[in-house]
C-alpha positions in Angstrom: 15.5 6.7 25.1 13.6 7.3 21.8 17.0 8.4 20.5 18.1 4.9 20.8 15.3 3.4 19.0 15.5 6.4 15.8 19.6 5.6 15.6 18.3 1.7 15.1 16.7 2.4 12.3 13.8 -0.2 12.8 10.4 0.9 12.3 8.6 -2.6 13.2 6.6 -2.9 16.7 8.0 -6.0 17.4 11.6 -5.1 16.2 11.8 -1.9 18.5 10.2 -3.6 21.7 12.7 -6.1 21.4 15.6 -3.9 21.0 14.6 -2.0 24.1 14.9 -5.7 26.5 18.1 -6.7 25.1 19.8 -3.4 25.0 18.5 -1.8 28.2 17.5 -5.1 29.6 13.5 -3.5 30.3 10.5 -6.3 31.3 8.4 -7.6 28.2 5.7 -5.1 29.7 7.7 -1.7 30.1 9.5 -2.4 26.1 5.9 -3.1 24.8 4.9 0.1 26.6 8.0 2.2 25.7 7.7 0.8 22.1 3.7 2.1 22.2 4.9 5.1 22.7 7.5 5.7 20.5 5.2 4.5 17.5 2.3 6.6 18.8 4.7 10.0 18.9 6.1 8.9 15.4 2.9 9.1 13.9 2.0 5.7 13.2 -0.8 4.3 15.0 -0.4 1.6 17.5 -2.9 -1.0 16.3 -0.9 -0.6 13.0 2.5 -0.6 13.9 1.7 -4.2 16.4 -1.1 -5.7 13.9 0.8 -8.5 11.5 -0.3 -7.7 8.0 -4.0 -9.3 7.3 -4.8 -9.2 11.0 -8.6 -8.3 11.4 -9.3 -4.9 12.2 -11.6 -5.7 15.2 -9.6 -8.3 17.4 -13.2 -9.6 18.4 -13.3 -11.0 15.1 -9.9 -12.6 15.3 -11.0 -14.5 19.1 -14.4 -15.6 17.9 -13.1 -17.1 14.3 -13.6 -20.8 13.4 -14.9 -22.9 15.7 -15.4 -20.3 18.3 -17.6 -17.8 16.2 -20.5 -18.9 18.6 -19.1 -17.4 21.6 -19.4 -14.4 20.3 -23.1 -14.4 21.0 -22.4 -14.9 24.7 -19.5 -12.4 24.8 -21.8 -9.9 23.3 -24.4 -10.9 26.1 -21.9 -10.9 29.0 -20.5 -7.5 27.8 -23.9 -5.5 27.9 -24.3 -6.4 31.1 -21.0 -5.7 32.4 -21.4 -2.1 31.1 -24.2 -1.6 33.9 -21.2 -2.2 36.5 -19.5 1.5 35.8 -16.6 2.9 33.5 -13.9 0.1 32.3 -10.9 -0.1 29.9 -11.1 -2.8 27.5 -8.1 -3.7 26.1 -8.3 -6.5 23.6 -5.2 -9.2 23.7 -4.7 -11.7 20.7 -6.8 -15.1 22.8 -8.7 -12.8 24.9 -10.0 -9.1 26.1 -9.3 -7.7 29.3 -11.3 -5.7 31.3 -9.7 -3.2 33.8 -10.8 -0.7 35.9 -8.2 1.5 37.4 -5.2 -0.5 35.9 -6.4 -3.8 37.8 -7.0 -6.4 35.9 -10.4 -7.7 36.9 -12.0 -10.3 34.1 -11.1 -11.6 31.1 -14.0 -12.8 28.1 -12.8 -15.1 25.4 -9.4 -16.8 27.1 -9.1 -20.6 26.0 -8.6 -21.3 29.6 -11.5 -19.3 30.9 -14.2 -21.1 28.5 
């Protein structure tokens, strides 16, 4: 499969991910994945590869910019005590970060819908 992807010549996260659903017809989730990988085993770090050029490096800072930069206070809040629940992923999207414990998604802090 990454032989697919190396004889396409494209090196850009979204480029790859969306060679991989029209050509092998994959879910948005399992190209995204797939492409993750490839990147990652190339060398080039994920965050990298994904982020669009002047994207902030903490994607806290990106949710909580403008009008929102209050929240962050309140995320901050929420998070500490959240951490007294046990171990979690957190895997931060571009409107919102997810919390997941054994691959279930279980919250979400900072989604436009949830404030």
């Amino acid at each position: 499969m990454f032989a697919l992807i190396r004889d396409s010549g494209l090196s850009k996260y979204g480029q790859i991910r969306d060679l991989l659903k029209t050509t092998l017809g994959m879910g948005h989730g399992d190209a995204n994945t797939l492409t993750h990988l490839y990147l990652a085993q190339a060398g080039e770090p994920a965050a990298a590869a994904g982020a669009a050029a002047g994207a902030p490096a903490d994607p806290l800072d990106g949710i909580y910019a403008g009008n929102k930069a209050h929240l962050r206070s309140i995320h901050e809040a929420l998070m500490a005590q959240i951490v007294t629940f046990g171990p979690f992923d957190v895997a931060p999207k571009k409107a919102y970060v997810s919390l997941r414990r054994a691959a279930v998604r279980h919250a979400g802090a900072g989604h436009p819908r949830a404030l």
